[in-house]
C-alpha positions in Angstrom: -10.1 -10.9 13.0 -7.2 -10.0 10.7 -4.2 -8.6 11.7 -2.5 -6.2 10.6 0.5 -8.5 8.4 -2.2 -10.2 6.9 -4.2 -6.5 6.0 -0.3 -5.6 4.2 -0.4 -8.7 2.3 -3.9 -8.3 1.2 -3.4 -5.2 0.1 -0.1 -5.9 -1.6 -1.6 -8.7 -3.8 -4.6 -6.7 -4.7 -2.5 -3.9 -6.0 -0.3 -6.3 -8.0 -4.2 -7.1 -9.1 -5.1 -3.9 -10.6 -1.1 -3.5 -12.0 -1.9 -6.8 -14.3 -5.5 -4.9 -15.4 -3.4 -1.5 -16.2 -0.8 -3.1 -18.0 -3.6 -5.6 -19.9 -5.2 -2.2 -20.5 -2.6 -0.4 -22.0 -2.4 -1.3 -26.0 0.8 0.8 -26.1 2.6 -2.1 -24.4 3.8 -5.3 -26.5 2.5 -9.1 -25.8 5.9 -9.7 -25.2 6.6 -7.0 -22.0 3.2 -7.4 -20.9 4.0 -11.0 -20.0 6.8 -9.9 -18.5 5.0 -7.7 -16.0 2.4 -10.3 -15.5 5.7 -12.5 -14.2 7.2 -9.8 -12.2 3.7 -9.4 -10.3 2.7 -13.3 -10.0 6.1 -14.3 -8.1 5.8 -10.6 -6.0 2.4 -11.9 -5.0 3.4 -15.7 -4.9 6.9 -14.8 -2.4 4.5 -12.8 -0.2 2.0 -15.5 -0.3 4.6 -18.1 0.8 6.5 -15.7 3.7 2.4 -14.8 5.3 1.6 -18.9 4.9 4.5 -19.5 7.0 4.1 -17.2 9.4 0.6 -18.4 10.0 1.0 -21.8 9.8 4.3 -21.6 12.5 3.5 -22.8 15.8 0.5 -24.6 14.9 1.0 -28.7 15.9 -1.8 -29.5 13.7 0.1 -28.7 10.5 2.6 -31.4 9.4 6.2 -30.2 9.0 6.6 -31.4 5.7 4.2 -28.6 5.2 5.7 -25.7 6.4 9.1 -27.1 5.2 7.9 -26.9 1.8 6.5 -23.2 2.5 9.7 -22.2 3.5 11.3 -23.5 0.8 9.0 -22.3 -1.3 9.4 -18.5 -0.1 13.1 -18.6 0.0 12.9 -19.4 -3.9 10.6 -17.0 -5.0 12.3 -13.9 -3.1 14.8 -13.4 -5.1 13.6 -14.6 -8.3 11.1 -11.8 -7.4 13.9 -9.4 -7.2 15.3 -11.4 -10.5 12.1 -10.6 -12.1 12.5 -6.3 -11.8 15.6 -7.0 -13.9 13.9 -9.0 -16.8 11.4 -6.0 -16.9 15.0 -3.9 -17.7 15.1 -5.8 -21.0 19.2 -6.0 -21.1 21.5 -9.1 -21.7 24.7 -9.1 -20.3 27.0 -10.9 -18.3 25.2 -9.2 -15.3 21.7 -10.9 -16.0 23.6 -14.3 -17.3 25.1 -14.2 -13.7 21.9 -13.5 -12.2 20.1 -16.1 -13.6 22.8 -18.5 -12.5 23.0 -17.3 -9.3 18.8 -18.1 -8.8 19.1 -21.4 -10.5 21.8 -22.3 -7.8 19.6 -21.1 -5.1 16.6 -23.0 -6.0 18.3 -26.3 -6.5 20.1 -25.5 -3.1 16.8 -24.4 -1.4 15.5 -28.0 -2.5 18.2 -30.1 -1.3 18.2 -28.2 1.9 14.9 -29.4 2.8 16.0 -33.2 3.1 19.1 -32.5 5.1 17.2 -29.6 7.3 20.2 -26.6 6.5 17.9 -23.8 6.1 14.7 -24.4 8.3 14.1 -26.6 11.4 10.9 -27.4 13.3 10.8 -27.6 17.0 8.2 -30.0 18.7 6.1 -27.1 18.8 5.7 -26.7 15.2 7.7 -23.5 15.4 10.4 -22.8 12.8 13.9 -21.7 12.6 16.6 -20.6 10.9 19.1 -23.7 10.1 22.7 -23.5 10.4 22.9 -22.8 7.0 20.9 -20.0 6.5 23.5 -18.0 6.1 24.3 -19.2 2.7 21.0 -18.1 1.6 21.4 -14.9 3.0 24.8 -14.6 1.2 22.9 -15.5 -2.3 20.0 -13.1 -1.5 22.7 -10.1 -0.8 24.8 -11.2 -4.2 21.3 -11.4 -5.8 20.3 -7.7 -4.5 23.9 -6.2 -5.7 23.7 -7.1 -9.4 20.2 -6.1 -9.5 21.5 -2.8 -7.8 24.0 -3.0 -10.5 21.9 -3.8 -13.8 19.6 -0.5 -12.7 22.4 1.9 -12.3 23.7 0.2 -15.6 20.0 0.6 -17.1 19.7 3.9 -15.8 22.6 5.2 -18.0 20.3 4.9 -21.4 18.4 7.8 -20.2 18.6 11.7 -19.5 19.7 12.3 -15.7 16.0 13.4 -15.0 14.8 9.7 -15.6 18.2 8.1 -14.5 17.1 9.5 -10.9 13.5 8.5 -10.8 14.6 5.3 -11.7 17.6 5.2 -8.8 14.4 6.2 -6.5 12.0 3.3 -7.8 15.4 1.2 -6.8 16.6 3.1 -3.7 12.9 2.6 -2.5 12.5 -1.0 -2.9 16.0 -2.0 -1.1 14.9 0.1 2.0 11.7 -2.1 2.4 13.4 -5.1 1.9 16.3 -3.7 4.9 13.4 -2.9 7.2 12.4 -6.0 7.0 15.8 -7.9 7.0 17.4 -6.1 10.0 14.2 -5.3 12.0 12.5 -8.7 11.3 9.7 -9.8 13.4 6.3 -7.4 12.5 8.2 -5.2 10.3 7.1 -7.2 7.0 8.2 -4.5 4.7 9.6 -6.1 1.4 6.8 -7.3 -0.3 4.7 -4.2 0.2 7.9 -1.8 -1.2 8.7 -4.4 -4.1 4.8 -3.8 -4.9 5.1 -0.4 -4.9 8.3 -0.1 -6.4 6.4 -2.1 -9.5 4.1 0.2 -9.6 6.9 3.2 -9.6 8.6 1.1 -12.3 5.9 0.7 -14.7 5.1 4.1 -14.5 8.6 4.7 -15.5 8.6 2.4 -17.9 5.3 4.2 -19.6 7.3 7.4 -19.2 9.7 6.1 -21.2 7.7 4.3 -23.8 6.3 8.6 -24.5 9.7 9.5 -24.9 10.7 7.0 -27.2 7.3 7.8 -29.2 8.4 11.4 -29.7 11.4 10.7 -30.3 10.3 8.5 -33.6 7.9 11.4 -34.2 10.7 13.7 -34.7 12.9 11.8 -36.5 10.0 11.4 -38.8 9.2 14.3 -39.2 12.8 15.3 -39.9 12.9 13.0 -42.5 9.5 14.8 -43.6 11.2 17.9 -43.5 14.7 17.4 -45.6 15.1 15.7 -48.9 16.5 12.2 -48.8 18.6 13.3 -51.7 20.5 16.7 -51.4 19.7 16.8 -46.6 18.8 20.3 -47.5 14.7 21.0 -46.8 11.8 18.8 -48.8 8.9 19.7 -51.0 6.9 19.0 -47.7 8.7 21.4 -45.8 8.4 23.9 -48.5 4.8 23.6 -48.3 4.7 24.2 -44.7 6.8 27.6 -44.8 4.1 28.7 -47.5 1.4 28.3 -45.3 3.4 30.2 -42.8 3.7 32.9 -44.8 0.3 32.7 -45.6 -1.4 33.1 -42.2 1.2 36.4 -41.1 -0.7 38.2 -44.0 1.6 40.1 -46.0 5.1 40.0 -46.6 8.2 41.7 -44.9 9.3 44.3 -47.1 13.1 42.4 -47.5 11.4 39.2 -48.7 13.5 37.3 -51.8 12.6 34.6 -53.1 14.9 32.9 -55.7 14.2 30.0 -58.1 16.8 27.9 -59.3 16.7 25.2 -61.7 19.7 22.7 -63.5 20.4 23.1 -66.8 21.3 19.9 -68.9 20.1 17.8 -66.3 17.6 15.4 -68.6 20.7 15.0 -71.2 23.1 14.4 -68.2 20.5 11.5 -67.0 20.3 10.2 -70.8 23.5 9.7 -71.6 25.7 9.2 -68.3 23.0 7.7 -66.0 21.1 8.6 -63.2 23.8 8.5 -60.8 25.2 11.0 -62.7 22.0 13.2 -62.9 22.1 12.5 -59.1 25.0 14.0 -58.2 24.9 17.2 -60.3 21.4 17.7 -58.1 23.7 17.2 -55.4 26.0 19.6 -56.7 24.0 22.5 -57.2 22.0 21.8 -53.7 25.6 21.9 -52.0 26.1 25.4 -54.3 23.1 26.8 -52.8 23.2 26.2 -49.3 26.9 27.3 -49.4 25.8 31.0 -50.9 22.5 30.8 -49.4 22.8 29.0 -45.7 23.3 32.9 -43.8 20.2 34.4 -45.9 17.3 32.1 -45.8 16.1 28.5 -46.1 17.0 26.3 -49.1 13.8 23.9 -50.5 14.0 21.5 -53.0 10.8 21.4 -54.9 11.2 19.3 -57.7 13.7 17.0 -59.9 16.0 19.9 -60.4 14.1 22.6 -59.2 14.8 24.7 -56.1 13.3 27.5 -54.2 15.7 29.7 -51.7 13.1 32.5 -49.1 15.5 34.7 -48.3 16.3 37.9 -46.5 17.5 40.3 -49.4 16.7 43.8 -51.0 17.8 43.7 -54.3 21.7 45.0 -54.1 21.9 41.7 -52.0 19.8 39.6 -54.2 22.1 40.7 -57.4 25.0 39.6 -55.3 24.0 36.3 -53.9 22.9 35.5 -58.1 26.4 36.0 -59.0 28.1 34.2 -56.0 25.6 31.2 -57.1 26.7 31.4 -60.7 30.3 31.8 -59.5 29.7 28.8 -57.3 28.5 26.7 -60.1 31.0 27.5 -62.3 33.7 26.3 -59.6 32.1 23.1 -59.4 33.2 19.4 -59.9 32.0 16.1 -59.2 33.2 12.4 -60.0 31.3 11.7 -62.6 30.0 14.7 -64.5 32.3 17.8 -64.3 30.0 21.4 -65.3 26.9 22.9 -63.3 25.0 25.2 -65.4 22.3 26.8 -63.4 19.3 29.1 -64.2 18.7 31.3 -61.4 15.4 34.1 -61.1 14.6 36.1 -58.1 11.6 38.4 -57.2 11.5 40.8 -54.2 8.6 42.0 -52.2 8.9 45.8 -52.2 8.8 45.0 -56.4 5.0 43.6 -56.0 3.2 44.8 -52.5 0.6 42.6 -51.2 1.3 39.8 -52.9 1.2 36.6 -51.5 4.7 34.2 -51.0 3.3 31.9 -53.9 2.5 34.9 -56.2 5.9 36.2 -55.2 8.0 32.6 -56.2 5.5 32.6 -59.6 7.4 35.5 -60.8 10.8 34.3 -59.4 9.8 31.4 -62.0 9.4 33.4 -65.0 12.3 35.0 -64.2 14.3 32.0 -64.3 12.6 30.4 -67.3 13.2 33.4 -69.1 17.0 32.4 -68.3 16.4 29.0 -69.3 15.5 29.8 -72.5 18.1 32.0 -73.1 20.7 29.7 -72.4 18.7 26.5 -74.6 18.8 29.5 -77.8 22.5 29.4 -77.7 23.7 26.5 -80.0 26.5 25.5 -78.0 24.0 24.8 -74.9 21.3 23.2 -77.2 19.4 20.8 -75.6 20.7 17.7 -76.7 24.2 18.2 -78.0 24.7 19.3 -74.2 26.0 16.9 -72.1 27.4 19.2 -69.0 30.6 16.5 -69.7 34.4 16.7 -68.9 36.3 13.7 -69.5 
């Protein structure tokens, strides 16, 4: 009939079971950290393997000693390699893990040698084992090997918000308390495999938990790269789109809805004849104009080449006065390379055309402004090609 060290064992190594078929399962994970759960669970389950083997096998005459020598030896390297193996899951490399991995090197060649000279076990003529006069050395290693592994988590736990620093100090602060039970109580109390089994469990749902965050968090920066231009940093075509179709499903308008179209004159003779970078930076220019005037009154798009499109919050005394701070704006402009900013600037307010929709609404901010345009291309001085928006 089993007892009941040999039901907590079972049940240990069949949950480290159904961890390997969750984390084979889970096509979120990597080949790479997959492997290194499979790892972590195989020497859990191998360390408690080795300690119930021994147990079971002590006292029993039949069994050679070489045997249970070789048990012993065998659990005493696996413990703390199992212990090792929560900090590979960690991912870091530092002098912390370099140490660690030193320190279980040491330990296994130590536990091998000890087995000829009879330092860490000894057999009675009883088959019965003991502790040798050495096993205190390996209980000075397993200690060393439980503090930097303390270490490593609280230094792991600082990549994360204090919420999931402190789940993780649990998933920790619960697996040392089985493996004390165990160490100071001894005897039936065979806790430390059955907490570092657990606390695997704990950590991979951690792990998972982080794996979501770092998801979103790639989601947002996309989609903040979605939402501003690459360019100018002040908001894309895309976002632009979105803000229509925002207006769009509140129905109609707010009665102190602007919205302003702006657009660069000189801009293709500015590309032809200086370069693009050039061209570049007097878009850069005139989308650091509008977001200066513009930044406490709405939302600044760019929609185009040189085109831009400012929703605002403006009756028409403000509108006037935000075209003329833009002009002024402009006209106090310099850059590196190109040294005027000419701009042609049309507005259109909501209490002008009721019921239209934010697109109708920027249509005839757009006529507006190429009316402007073509004002300024009639005057010779500005004509199209003679213009080259140049200062030397």
């Amino acid at each position: 009939m089993l007892n009941y060290y040999t039901i907590i064992t079972l049940i240990t190594i069949a949950a480290l079971g159904v961890l390997c078929v969750l984390v084979h399962d889970n096509s979120r994970i990597s080949k790479k950290q997959k492997l290194i759960f499979y790892i972590t669970y195989l020497l859990i389950g191998l360390a408690a393997s080795a300690e119930w083997i021994g147990i079971k096998l002590s006292g029993n005459t039949a069994v050679p000693s070489w045997l249970l020598l070789a048990v012993k030896c065998t659990d005493y390297i696996l413990t703390p390699l199992a212990g090792g193996a929560f900090v590979r899951q960690l991912e870091l490399r530092n002098r912390g893990f370099t140490l660690l991995n030193a320190v279980l090197i040491g330990n296994t060649v130590f536990q091998i040698i000890a087995v000829f000279f009879g330092w860490m076990v000894t057999i009675d003529g009883n088959g019965n084992y003991y502790h040798g006069p050495l096993y205190f050395v390996y209980i000075i290693i397993y200690l060393f090997a439980i503090a930097i592994v303390i270490i490593e988590f609280l230094k792991y736990g600082k990549c994360f918000q204090k919420q999931n620093r402190y789940s993780l100090y649990s998933v920790m602060t619960l697996v040392l308390s089985g493996i004390l039970i165990q160490e100071i109580l001894g005897k039936d109390y065979r806790t430390a495999y059955f907490s570092m089994a657990f606390g695997a469990l704990m950590l991979y749902i951690h792990y998972l938990e982080y794996v979501h965050i770092d998801d979103e968090d790639h989601i947002n920066k996309q989609r903040e790269l979605l939402n501003k231009d690459s360019l100018t940093g002040i908001f894309s075509r895309y976002a632009y789109s979105k803000a229509l179709k925002e207006y769009n499903a509140q129905g109609s308008l707010p009665s102190d809805f602007a919205a302003f179209s702006i657009d660069i004159n000189g801009l293709k003779t500015a590309n032809d004849t200086l370069g693009h970078a050039a061209g570049d930076e007097l878009i850069c220019g005139a989308a650091k104009c509008i977001q200066t005037v513009f930044e406490s009154h709405g939302l600044c798009y760019r929609t185009g080449g040189d085109e831009f499109i400012v929703l605002a919050k403006a009756d028409r005394i403000l509108a006037e006065a935000l075209v003329y701070q833009l002009e002024d704006e402009a006209a106090a402009w310099d850059g590196k390379l190109i040294h005027t900013l000419s701009l042609s600037i049309g507005y259109a307010l909501a209490s002008d055309h009721e019921g239209v929709s934010a697109e109708k609404l920027i249509i005839f901010a757009d006529e507006e402004m190429y009316a402007e345009k073509k004002l300024f291309y009639q005057n010779p001085e500005n004509n199209r090609r003679a213009f080259s928006d140049v200062n030397p």
